[in-house]
DOLUM-415531 format. One record per residue (C-alpha): residue number from 1; residue in three letters; x, y, z. Coordinates in nm, 3 decimals. Example, Ala and Ser with C-alpha at 12.3 -4.5 7.8 and 13.67 -1.06 7.14 Angstrom:
% residues 2
+-----+--------+---------+---------+---------+
! num ! residu !    east !   north !      up !
+-----+--------+---------+---------+---------+
!   1 !    Ala !   1.230 !  -0.450 !   0.780 !
!   2 !    Ser !   1.367 !  -0.106 !   0.714 !
+-----+--------+---------+---------+---------+
This chain:
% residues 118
+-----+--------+---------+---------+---------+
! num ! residu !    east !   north !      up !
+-----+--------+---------+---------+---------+
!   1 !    Unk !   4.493 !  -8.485 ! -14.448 !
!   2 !    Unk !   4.689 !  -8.719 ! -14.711 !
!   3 !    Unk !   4.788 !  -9.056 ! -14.626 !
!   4 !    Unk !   5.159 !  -9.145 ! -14.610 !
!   5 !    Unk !   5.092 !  -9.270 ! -14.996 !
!   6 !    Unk !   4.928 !  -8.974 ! -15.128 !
!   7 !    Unk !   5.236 !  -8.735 ! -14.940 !
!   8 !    Unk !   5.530 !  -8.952 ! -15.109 !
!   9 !    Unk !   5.365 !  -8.835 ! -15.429 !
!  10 !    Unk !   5.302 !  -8.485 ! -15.327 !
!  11 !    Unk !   5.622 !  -8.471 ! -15.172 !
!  12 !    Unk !   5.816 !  -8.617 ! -15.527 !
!  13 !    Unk !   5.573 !  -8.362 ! -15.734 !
!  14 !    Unk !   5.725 !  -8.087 ! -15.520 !
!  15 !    Unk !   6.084 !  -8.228 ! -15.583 !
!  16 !    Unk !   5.999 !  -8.301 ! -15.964 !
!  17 !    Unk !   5.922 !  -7.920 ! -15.997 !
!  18 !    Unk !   6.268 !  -7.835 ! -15.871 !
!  19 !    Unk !   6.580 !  -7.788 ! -16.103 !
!  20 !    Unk !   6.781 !  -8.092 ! -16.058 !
!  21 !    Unk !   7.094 !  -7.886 ! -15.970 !
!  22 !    Unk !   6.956 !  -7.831 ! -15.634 !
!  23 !    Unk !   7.001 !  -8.177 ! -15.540 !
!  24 !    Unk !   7.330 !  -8.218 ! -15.631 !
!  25 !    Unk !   7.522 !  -8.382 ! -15.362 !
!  26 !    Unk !   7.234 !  -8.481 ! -15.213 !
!  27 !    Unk !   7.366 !  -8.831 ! -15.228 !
!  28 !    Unk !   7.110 !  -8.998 ! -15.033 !
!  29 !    Unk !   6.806 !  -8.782 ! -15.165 !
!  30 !    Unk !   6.526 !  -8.748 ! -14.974 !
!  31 !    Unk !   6.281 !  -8.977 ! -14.779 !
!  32 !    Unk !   5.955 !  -8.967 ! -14.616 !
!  33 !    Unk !   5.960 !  -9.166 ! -14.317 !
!  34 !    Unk !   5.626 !  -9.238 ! -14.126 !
!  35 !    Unk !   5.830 !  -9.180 ! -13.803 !
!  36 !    Unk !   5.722 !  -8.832 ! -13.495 !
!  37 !    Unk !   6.065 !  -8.705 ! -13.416 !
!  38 !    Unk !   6.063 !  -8.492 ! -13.100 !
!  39 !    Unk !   6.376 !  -8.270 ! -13.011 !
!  40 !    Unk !   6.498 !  -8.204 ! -12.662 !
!  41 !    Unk !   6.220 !  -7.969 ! -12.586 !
!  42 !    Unk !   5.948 !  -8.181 ! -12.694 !
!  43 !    Unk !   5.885 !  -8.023 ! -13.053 !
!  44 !    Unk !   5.814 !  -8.176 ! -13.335 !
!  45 !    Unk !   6.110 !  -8.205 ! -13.618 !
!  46 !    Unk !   5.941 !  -8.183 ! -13.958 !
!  47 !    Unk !   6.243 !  -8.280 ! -14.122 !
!  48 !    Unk !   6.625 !  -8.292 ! -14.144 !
!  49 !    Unk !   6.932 !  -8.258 ! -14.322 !
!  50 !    Unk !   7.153 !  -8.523 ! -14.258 !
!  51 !    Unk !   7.564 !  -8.490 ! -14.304 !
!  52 !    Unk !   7.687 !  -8.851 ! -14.246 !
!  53 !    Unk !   8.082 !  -8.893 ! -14.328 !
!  54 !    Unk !   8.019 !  -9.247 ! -14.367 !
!  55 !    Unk !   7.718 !  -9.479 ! -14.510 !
!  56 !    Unk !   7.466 !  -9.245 ! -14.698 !
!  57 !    Unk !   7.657 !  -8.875 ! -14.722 !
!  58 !    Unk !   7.390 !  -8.618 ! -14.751 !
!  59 !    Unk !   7.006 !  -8.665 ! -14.731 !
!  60 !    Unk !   6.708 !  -8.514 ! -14.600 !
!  61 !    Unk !   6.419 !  -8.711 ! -14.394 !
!  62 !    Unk !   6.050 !  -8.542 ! -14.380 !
!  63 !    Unk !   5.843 !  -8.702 ! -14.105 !
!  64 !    Unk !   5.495 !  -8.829 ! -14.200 !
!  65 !    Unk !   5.438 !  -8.878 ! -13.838 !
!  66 !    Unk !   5.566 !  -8.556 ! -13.676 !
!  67 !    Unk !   5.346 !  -8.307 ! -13.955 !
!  68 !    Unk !   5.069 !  -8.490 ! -13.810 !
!  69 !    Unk !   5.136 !  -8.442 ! -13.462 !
!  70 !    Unk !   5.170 !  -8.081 ! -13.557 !
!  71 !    Unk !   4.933 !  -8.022 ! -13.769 !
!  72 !    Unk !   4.664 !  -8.250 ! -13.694 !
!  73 !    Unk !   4.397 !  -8.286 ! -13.948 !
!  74 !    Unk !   4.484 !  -8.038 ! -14.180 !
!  75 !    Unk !   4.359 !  -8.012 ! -14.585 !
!  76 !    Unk !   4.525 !  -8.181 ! -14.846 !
!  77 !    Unk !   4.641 !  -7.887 ! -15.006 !
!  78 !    Unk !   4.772 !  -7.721 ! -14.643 !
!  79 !    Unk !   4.961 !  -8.058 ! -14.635 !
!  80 !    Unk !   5.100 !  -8.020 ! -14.919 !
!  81 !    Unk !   5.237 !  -7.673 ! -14.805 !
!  82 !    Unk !   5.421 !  -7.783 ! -14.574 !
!  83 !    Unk !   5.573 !  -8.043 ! -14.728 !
!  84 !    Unk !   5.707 !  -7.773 ! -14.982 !
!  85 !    Unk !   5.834 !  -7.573 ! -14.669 !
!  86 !    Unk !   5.973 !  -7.816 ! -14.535 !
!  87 !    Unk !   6.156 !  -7.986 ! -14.786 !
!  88 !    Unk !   6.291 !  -7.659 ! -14.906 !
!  89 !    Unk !   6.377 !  -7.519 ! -14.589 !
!  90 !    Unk !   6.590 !  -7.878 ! -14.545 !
!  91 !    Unk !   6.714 !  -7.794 ! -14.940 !
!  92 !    Unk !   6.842 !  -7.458 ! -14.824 !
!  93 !    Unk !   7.037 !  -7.660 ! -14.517 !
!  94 !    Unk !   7.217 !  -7.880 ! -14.807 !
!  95 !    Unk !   7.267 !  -7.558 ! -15.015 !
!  96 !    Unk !   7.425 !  -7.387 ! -14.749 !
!  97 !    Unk !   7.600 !  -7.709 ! -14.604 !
!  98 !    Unk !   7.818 !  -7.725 ! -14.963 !
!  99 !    Unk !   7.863 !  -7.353 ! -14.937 !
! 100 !    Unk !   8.035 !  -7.367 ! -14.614 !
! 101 !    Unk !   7.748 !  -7.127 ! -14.454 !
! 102 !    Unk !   7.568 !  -7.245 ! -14.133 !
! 103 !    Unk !   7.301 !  -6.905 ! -14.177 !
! 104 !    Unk !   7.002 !  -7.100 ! -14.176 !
! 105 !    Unk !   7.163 !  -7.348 ! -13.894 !
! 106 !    Unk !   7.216 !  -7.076 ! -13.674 !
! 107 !    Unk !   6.881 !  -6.888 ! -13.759 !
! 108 !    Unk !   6.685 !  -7.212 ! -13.644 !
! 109 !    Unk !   6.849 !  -7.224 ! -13.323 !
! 110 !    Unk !   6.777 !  -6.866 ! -13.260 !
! 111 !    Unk !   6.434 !  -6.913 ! -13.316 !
! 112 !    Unk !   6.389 !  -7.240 ! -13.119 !
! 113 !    Unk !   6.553 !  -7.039 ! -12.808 !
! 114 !    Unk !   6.340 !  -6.705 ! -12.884 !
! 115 !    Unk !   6.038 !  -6.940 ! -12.871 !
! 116 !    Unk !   6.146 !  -7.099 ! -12.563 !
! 117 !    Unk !   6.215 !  -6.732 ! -12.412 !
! 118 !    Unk !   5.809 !  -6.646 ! -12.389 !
+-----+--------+---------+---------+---------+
């Protein structure tokens, strides 16, 4: 496991290695947040990709808290994995998000339901 400390660096190493187009637009950047985010059906949200019209624009949050409460005590380096997933699969949200596209959106809510559905 990393400590929040150790992930803010992993999670900035894993943004560093990223061209800096990808974050264009991405007014508010990204955080790490020591917060466990549950949704409606008592999952865990990893992260997300904020659209606010007014105050900070676009920005992504990863959740310290909620990895752990999905993950448990996992390795450094699996931690660091899913940092990387996550903050690209939230990357891909902004991408799309400027593109006008709502794929991944809608893929995430098909999964969540197909989940649900077993």
């Amino acid at each position: 496991m990393l400590t929040f400390e150790e992930a803010q660096i992993a999670l900035d190493d894993i943004a560093d290695a990223l061209p800096s187009e990808i974050f264009k637009g991405l007014n508010g950047s990204y955080v790490l947040t020591d917060e466990t985010i549950f949704d409606n059906n008592g999952l865990c949200i990893l992260g997300q990709y904020h659209v606010e019209p007014y105050g900070l624009g676009r920005y992504i949050t990863v959740h310290y808290g909620s990895i752990l409460e999905a993950y448990g005590d996992i390795s450094p380096r699996r931690f660091r994995r899913e940092l990387k997933n996550i903050l690209h699969h939230e990357l891909t949200h902004h991408l799309e998000n400027l593109a006008g596209d709502r794929s991944l959106e809608i893929q995430d809510e098909l999964d969540k339901r197909n989940f649900f559905a077993h």
